[in-house]
N, C-alpha and C positions, 0 to 999 in steps of 0.2 A: 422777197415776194411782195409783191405790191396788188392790193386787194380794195376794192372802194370800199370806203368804213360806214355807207350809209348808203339805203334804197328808198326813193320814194314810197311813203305808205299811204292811204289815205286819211283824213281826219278825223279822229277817233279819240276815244280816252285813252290807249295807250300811248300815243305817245304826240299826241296836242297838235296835232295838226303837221309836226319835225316830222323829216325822216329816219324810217327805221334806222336803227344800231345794228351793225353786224360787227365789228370789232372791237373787243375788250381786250383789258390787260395781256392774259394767254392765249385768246383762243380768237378767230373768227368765223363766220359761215359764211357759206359763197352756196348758189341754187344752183343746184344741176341737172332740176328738172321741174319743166312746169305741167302740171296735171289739168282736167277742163277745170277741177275748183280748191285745185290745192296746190304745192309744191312742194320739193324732196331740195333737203337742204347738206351739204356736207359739213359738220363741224372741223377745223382744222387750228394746229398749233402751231400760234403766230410765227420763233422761232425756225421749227424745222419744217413747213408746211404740212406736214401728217395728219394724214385723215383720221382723227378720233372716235366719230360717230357719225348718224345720219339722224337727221328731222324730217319728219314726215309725219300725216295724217293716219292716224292709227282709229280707224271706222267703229273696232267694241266700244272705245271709249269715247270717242266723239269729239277727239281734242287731239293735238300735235303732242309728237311724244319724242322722246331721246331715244336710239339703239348704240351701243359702243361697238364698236364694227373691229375693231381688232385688239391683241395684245401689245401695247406701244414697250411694257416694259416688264420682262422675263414673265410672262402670261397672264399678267395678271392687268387691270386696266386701272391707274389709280387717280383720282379726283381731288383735289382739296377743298375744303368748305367756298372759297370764292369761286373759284370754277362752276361748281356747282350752281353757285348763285346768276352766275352770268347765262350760264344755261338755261336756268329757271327763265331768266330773265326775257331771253331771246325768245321761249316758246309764249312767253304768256304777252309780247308784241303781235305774234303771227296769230292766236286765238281772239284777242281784239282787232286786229285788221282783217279776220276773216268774217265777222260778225255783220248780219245785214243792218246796212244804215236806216 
């Protein structure tokens, strides 16, 4: 599966003016919807392309959040400490790129 490992973002602190990161070690995200001031993102693993979870704007909280969208392995959804970190990582590019300049 062949996936671009990078969107242009604007210039900002998070990530210096580069563009965004969408591909790490296990995982990538690809958009698969654009909203009038946000986007819905699908997390997928790099290997099997499996949809993990979804990123999206979550309005209580005011900030881009993670959903795990299915059971990948006997019901249960399981993360390891890196994974997790790259997740963090991806939401807290899209809360700086969302931010008025």
């Amino acid at each position: 599966m062949t996936t671009p490992s990078h969107l242009e973002c604007e210039q900002d602190e998070c990530c210096r003016g580069e563009a965004m990161r969408l591909t790490y070690r296990y995982i990538h995200f690809v958009k698969v919807e654009d909203k009038p001031r946000t986007s819905v993102w699908s997390c997928r693993n790099n290997r099997t392309g499996r949809q993990l979870g979804i990123v999206e704007w979550y309005g209580p909280w005011r900030q881009y959040c993670y959903s795990p969208t299915g059971p990948p392995i006997a019901g249960q959804v399981v993360y390891s400490e890196s994974c997790l970190a790259d997740i963090g990582a991806f939401l807290k590019q899209l809360s700086y790129a969302r931010r008025p300049t």
